[in-house]
PDB file of N, CA, C and O in Angstrom:
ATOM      1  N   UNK A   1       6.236  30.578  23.334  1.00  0.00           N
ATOM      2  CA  UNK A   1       7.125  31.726  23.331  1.00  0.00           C
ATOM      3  C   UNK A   1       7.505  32.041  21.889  1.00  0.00           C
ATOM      4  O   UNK A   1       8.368  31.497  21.200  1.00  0.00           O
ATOM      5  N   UNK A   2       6.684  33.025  21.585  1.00  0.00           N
ATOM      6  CA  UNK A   2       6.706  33.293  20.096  1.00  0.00           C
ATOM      7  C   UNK A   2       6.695  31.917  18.858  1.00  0.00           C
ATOM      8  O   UNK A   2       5.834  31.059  18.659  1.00  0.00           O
ATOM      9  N   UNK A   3       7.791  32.113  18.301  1.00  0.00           N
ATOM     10  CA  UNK A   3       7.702  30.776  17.014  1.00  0.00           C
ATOM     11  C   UNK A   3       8.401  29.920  17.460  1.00  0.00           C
ATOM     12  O   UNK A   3       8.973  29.248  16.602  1.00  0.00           O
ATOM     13  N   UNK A   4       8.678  29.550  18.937  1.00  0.00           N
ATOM     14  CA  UNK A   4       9.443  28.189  18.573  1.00  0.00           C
ATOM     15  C   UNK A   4       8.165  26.928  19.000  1.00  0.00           C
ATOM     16  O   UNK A   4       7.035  27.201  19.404  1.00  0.00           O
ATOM     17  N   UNK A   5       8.837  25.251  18.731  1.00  0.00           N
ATOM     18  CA  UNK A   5       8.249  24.420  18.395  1.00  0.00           C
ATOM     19  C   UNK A   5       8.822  23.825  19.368  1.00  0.00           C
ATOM     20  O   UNK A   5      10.018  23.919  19.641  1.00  0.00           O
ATOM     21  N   UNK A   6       7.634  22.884  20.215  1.00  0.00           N
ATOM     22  CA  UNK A   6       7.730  21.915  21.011  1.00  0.00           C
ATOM     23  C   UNK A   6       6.420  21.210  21.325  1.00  0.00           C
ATOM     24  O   UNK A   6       5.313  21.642  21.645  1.00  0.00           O
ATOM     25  N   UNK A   7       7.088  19.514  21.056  1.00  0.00           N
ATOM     26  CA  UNK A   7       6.411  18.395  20.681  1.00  0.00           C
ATOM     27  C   UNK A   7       6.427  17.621  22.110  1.00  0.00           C
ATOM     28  O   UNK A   7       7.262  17.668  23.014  1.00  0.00           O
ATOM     29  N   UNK A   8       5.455  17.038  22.021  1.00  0.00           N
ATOM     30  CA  UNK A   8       4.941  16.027  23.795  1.00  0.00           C
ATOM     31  C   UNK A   8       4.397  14.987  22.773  1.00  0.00           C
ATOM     32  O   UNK A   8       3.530  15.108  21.907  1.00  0.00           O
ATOM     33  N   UNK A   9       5.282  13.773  23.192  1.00  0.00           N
ATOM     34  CA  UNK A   9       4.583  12.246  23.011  1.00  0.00           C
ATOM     35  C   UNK A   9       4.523  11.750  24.176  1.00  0.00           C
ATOM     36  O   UNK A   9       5.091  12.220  25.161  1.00  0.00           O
ATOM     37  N   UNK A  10       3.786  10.700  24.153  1.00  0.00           N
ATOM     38  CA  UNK A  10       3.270   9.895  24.809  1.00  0.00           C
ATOM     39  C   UNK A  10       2.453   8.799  24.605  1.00  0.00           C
ATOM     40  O   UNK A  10       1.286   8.953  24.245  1.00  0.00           O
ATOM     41  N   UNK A  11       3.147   7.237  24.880  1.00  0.00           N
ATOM     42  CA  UNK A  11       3.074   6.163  23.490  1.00  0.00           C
ATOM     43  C   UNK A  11       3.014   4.922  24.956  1.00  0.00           C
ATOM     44  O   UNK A  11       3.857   4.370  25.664  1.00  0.00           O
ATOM     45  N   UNK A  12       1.919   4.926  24.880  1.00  0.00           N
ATOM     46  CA  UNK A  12       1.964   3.053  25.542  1.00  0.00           C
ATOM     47  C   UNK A  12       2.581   1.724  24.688  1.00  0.00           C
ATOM     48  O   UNK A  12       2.187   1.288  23.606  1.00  0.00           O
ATOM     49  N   UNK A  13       3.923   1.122  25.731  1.00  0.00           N
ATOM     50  CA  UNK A  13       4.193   0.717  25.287  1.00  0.00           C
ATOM     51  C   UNK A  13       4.028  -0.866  25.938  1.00  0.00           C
ATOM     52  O   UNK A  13       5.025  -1.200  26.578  1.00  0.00           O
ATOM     53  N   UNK A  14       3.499  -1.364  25.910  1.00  0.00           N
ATOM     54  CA  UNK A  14       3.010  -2.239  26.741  1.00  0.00           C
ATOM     55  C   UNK A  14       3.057  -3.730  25.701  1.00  0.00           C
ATOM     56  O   UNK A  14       2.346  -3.818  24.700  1.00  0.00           O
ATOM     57  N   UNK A  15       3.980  -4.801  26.127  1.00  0.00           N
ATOM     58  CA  UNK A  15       4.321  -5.604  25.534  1.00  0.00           C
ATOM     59  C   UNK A  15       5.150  -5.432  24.190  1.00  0.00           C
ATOM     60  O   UNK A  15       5.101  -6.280  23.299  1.00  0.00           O
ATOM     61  N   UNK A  16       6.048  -4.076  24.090  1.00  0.00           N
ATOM     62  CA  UNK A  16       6.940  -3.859  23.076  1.00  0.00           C
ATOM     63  C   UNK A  16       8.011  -3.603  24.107  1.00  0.00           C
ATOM     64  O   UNK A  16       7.893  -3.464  25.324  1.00  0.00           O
ATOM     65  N   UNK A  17       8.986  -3.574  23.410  1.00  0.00           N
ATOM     66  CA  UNK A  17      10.067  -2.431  23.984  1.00  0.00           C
ATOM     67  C   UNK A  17       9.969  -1.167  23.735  1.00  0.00           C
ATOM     68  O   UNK A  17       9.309  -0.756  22.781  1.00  0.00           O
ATOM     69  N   UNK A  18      10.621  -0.367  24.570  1.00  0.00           N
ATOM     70  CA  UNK A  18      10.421   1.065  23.943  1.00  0.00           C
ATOM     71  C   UNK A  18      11.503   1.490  22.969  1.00  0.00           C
ATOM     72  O   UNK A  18      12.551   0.961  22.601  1.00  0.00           O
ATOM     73  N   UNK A  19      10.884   2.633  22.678  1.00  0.00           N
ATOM     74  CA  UNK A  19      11.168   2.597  21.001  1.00  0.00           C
ATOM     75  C   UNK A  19      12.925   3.326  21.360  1.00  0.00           C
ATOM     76  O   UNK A  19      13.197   3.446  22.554  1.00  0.00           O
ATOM     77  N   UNK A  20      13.751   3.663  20.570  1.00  0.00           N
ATOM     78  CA  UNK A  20      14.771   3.781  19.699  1.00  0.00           C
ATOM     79  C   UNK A  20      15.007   5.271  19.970  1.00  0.00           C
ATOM     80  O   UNK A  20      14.504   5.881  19.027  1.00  0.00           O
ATOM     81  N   UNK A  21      15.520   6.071  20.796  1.00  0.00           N
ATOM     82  CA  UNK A  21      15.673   7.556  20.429  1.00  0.00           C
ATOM     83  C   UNK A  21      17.045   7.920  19.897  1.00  0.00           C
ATOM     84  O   UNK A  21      18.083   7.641  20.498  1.00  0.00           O
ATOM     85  N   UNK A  22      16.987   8.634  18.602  1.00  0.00           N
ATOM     86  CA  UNK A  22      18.269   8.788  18.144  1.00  0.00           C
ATOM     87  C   UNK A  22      18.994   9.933  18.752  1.00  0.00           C
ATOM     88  O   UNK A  22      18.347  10.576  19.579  1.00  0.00           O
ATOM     89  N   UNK A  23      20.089  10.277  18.529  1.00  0.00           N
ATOM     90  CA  UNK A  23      20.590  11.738  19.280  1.00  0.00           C
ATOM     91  C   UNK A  23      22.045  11.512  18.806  1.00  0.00           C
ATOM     92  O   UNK A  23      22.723  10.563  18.415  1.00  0.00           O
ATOM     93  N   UNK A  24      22.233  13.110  19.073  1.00  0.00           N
ATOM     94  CA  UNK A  24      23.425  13.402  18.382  1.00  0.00           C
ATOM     95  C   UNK A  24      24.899  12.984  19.769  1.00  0.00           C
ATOM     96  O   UNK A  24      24.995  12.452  20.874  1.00  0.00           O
ATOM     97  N   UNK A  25      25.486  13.437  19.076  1.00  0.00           N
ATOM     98  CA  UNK A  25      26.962  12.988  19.993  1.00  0.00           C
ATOM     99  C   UNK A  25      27.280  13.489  21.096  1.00  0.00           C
ATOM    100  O   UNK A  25      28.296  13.212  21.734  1.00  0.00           O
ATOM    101  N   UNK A  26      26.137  14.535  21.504  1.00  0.00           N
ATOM    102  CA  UNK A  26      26.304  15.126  22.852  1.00  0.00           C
ATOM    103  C   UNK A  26      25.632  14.134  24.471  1.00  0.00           C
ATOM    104  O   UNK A  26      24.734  13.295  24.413  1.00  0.00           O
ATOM    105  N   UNK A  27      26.068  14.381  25.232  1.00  0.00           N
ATOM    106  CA  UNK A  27      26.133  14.067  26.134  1.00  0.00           C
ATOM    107  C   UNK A  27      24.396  13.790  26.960  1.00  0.00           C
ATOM    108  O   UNK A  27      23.301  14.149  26.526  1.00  0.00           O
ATOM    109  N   UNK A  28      24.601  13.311  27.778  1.00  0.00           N
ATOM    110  CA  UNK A  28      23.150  12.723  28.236  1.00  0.00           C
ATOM    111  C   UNK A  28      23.126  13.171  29.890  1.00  0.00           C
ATOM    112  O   UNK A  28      23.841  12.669  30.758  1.00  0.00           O
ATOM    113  N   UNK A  29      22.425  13.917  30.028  1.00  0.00           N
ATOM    114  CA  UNK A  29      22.122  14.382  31.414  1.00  0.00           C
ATOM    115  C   UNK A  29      20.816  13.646  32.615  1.00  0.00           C
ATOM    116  O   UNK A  29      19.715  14.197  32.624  1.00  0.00           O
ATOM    117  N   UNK A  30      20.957  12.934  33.163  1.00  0.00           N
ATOM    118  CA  UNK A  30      19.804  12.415  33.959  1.00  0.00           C
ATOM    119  C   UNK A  30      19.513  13.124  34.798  1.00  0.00           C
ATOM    120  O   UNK A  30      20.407  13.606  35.494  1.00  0.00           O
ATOM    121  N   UNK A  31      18.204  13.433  35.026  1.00  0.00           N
ATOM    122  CA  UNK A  31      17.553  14.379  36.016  1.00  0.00           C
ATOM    123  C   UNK A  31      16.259  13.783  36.209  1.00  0.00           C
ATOM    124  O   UNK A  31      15.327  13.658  35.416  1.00  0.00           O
ATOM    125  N   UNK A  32      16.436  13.271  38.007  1.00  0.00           N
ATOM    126  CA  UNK A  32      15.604  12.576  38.560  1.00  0.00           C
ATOM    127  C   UNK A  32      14.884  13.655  39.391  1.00  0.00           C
ATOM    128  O   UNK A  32      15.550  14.424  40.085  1.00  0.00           O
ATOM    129  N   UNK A  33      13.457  13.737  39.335  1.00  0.00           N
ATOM    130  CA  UNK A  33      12.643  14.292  40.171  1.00  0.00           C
ATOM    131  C   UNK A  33      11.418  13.401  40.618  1.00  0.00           C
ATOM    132  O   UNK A  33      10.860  12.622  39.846  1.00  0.00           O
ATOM    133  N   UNK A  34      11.074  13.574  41.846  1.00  0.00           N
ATOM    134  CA  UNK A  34       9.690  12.434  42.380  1.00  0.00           C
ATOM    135  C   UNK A  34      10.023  10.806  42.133  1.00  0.00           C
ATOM    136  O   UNK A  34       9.179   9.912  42.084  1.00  0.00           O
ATOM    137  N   UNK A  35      11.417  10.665  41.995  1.00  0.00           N
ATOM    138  CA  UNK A  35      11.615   8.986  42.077  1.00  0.00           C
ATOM    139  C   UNK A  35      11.420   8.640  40.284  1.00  0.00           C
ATOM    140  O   UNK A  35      11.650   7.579  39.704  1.00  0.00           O
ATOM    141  N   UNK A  36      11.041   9.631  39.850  1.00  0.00           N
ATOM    142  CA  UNK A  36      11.418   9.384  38.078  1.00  0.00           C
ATOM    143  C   UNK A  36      12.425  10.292  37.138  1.00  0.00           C
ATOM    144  O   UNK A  36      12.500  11.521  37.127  1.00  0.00           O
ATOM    145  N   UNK A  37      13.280   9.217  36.244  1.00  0.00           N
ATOM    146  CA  UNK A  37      14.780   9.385  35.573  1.00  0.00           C
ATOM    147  C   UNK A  37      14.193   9.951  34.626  1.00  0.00           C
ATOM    148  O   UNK A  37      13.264   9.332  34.108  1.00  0.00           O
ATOM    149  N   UNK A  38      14.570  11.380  34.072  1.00  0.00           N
ATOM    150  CA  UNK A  38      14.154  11.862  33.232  1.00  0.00           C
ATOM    151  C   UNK A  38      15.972  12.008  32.348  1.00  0.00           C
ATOM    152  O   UNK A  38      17.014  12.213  32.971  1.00  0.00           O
ATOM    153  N   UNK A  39      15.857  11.823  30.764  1.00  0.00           N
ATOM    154  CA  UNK A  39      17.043  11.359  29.889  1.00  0.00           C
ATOM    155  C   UNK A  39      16.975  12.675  29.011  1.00  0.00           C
ATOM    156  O   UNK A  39      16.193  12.866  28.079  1.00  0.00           O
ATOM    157  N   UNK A  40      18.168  13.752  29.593  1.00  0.00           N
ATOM    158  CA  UNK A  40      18.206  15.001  28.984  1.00  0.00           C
ATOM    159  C   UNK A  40      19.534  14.941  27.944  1.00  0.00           C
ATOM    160  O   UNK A  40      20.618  14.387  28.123  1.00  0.00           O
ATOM    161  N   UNK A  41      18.953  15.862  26.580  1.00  0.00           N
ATOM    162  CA  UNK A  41      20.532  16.076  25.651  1.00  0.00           C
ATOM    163  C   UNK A  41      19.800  16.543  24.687  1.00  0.00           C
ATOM    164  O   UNK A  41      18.583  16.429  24.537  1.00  0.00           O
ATOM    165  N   UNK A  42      20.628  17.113  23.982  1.00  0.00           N
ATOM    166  CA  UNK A  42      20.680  18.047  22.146  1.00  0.00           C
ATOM    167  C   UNK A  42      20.422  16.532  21.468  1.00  0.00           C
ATOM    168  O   UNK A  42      20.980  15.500  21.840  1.00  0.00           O
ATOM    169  N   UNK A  43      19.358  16.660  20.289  1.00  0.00           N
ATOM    170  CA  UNK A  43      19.292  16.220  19.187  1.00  0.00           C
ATOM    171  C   UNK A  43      19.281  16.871  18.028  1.00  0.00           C
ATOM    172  O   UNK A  43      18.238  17.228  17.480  1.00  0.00           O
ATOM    173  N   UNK A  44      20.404  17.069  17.582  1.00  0.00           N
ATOM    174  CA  UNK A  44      20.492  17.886  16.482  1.00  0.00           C
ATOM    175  C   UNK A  44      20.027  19.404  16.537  1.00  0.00           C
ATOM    176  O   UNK A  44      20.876  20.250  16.817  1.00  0.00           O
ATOM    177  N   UNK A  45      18.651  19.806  16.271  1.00  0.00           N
ATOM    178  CA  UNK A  45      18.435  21.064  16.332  1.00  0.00           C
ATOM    179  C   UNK A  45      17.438  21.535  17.829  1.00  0.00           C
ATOM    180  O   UNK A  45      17.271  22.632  18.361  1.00  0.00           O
ATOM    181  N   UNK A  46      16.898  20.112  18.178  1.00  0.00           N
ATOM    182  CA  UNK A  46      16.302  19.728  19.349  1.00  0.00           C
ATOM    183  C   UNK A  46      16.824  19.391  20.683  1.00  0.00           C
ATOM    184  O   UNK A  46      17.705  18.535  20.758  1.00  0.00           O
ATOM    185  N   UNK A  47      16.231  20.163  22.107  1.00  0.00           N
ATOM    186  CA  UNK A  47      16.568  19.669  22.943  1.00  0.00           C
ATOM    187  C   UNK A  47      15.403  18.350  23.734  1.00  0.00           C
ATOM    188  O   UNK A  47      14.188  18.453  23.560  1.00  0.00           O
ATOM    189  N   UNK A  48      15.720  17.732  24.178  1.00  0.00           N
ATOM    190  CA  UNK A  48      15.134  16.556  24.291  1.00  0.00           C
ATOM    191  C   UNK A  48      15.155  15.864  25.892  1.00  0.00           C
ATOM    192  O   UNK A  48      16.203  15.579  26.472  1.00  0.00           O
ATOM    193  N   UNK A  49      13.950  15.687  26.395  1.00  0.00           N
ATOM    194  CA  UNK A  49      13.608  14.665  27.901  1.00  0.00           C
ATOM    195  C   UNK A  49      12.790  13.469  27.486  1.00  0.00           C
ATOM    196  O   UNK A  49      11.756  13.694  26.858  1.00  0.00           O
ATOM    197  N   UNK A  50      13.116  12.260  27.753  1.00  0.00           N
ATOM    198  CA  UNK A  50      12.885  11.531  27.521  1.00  0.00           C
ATOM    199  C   UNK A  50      12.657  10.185  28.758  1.00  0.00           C
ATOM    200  O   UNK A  50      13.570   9.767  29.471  1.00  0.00           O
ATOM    201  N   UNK A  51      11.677   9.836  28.772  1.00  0.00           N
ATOM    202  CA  UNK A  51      11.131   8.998  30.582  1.00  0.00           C
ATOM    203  C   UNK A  51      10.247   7.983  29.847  1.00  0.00           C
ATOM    204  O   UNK A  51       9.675   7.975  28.757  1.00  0.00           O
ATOM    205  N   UNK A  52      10.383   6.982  31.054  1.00  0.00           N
ATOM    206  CA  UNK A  52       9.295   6.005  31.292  1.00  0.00           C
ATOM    207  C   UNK A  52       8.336   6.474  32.670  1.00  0.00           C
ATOM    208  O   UNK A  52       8.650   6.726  33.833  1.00  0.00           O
ATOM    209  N   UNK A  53       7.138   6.461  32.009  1.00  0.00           N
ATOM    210  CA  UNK A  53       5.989   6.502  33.778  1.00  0.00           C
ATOM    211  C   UNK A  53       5.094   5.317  33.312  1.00  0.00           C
ATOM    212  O   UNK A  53       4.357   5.329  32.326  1.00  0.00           O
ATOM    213  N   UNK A  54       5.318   4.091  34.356  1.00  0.00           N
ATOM    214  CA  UNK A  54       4.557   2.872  34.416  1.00  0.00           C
ATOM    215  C   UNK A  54       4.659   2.232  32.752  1.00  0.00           C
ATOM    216  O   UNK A  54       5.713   1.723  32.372  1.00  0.00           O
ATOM    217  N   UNK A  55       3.652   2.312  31.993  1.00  0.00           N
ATOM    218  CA  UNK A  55       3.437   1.166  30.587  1.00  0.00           C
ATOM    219  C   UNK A  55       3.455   2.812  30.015  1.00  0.00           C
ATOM    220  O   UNK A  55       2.362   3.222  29.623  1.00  0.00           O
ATOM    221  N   UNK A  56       4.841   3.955  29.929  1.00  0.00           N
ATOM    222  CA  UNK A  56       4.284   4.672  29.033  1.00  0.00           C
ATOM    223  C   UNK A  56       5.502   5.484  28.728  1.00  0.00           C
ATOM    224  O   UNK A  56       6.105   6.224  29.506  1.00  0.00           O
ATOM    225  N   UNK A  57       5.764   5.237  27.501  1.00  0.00           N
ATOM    226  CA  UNK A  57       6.851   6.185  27.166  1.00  0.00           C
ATOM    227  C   UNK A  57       7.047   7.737  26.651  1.00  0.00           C
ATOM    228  O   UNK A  57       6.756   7.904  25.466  1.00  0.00           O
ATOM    229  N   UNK A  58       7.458   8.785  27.307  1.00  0.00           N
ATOM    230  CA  UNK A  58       7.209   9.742  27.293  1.00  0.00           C
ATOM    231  C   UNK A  58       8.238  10.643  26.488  1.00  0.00           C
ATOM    232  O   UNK A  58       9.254  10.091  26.067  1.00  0.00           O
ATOM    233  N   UNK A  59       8.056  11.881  26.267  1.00  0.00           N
ATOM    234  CA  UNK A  59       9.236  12.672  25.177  1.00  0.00           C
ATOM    235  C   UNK A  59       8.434  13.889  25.191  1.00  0.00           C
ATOM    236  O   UNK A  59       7.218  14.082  25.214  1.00  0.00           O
ATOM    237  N   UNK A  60       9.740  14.875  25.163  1.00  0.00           N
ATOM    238  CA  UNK A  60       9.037  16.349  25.370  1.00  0.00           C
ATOM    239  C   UNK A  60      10.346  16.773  24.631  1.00  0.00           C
ATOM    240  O   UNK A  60      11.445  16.753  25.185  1.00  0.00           O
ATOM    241  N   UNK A  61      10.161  17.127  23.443  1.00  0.00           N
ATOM    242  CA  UNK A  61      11.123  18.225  22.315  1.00  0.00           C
ATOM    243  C   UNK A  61      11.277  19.019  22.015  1.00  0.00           C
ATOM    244  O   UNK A  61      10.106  19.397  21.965  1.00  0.00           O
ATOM    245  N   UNK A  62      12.044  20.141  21.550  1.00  0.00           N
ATOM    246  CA  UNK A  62      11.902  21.448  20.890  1.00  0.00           C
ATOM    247  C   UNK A  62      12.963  22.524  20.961  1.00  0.00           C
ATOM    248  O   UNK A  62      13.954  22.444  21.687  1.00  0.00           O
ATOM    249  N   UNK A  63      12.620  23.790  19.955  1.00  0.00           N
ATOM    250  CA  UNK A  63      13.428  24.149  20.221  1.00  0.00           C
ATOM    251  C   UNK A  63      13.548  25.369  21.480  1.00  0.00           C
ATOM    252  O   UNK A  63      13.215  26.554  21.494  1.00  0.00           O
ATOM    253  N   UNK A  64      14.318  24.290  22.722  1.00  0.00           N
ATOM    254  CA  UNK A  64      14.389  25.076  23.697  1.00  0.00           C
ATOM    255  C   UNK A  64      15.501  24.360  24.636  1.00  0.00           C
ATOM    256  O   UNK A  64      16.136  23.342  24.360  1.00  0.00           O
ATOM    257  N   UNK A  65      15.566  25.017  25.620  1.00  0.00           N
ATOM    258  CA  UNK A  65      17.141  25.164  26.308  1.00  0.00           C
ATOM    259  C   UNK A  65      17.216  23.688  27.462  1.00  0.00           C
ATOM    260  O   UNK A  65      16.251  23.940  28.183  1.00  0.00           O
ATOM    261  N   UNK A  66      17.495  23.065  27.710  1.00  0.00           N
ATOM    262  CA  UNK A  66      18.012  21.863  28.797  1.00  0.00           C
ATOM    263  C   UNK A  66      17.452  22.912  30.117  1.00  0.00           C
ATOM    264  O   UNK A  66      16.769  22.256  30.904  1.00  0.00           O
ATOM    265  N   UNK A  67      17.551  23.941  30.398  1.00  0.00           N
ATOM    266  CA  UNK A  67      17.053  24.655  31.537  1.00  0.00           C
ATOM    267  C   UNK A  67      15.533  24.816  31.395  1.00  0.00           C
ATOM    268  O   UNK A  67      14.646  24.671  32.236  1.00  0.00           O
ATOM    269  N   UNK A  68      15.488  25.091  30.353  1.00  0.00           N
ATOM    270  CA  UNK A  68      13.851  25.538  29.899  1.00  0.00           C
ATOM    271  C   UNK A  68      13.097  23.920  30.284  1.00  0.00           C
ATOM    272  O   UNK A  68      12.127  23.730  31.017  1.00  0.00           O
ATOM    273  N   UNK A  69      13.946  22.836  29.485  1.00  0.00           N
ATOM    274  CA  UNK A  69      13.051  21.335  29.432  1.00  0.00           C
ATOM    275  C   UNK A  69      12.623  21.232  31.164  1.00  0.00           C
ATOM    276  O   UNK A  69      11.511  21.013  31.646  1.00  0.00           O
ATOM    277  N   UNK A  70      14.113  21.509  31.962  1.00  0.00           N
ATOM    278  CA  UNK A  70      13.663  21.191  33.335  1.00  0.00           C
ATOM    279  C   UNK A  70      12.853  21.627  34.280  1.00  0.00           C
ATOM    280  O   UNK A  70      12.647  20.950  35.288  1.00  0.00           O
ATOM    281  N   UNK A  71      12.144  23.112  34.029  1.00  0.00           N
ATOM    282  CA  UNK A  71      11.269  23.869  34.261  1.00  0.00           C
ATOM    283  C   UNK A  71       9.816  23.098  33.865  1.00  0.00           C
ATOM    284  O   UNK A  71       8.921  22.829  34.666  1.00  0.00           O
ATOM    285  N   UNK A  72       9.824  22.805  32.371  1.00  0.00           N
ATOM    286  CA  UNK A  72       8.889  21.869  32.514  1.00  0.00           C
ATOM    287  C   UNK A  72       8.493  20.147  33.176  1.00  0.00           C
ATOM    288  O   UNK A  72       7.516  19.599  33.688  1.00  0.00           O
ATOM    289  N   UNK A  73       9.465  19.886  32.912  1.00  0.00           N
ATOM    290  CA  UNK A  73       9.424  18.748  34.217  1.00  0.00           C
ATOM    291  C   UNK A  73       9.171  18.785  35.287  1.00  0.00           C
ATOM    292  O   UNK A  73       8.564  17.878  35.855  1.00  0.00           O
ATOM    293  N   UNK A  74       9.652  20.067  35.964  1.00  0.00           N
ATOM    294  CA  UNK A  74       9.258  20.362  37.280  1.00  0.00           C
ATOM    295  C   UNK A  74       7.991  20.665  37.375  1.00  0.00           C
ATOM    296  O   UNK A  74       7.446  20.054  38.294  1.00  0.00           O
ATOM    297  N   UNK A  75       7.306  21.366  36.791  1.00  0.00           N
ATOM    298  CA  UNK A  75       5.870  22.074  36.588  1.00  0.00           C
ATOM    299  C   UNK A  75       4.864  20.559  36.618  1.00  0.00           C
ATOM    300  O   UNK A  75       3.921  20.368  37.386  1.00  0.00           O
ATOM    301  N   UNK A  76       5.418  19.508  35.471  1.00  0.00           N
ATOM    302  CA  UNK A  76       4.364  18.362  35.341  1.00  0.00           C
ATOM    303  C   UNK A  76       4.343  17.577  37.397  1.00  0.00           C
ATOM    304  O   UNK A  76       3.412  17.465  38.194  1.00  0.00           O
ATOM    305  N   UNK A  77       5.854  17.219  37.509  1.00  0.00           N
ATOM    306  CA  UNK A  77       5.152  16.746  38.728  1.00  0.00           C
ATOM    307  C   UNK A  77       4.645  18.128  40.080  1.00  0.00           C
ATOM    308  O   UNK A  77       4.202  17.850  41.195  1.00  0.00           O
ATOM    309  N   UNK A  78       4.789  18.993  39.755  1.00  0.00           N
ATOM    310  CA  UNK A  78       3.761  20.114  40.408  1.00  0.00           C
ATOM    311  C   UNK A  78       2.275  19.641  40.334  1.00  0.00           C
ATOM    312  O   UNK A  78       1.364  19.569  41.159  1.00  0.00           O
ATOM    313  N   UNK A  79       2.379  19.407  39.275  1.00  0.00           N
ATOM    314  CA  UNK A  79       0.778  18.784  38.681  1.00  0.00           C
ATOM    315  C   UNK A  79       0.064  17.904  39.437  1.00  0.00           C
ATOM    316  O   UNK A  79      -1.133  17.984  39.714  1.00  0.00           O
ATOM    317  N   UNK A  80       0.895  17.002  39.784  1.00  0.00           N
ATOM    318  CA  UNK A  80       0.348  16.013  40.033  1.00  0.00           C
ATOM    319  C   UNK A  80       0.019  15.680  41.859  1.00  0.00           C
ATOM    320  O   UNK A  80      -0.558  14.649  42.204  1.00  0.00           O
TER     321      UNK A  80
END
């Protein structure tokens, strides 16, 4: 949608812990769909979902709205 920016990781983490997400002082929204906790909130200029599926740590960033992130969440387990 025109110029904005949004980033998808996805990092096996398998015999580490998972990694460290920093975030700002706002609040943390959980939004469970299909039996998986998805970890919603503002990071600074970023809005941010953040999950485990099986050995894999997941993150979807950018600049876009907590409504917008959940649209895409919904769409991935559509996917599947």
């Amino acid at each position: 949608d025109g110029d904005r920016t949004v980033i998808i990781t996805v990092q096996d983490y398998l015999g580490k812990v998972p990694a460290y997400v920093e975030q700002s002082d706002g609040l943390v929204e959980e939004y469970e769909v299909a039996g998986v906790t998805y970890y919603l909130f503002e990071n600074y200029e970023y809005s941010r979902a953040v999950w485990i599926n099986e050995s894999y740590e997941c993150d979807i960033s950018g600049e876009v709205t907590i409504d917008e992130l959940k649209k895409m969440i919904d769409s991935i387990q559509k996917g599947q």
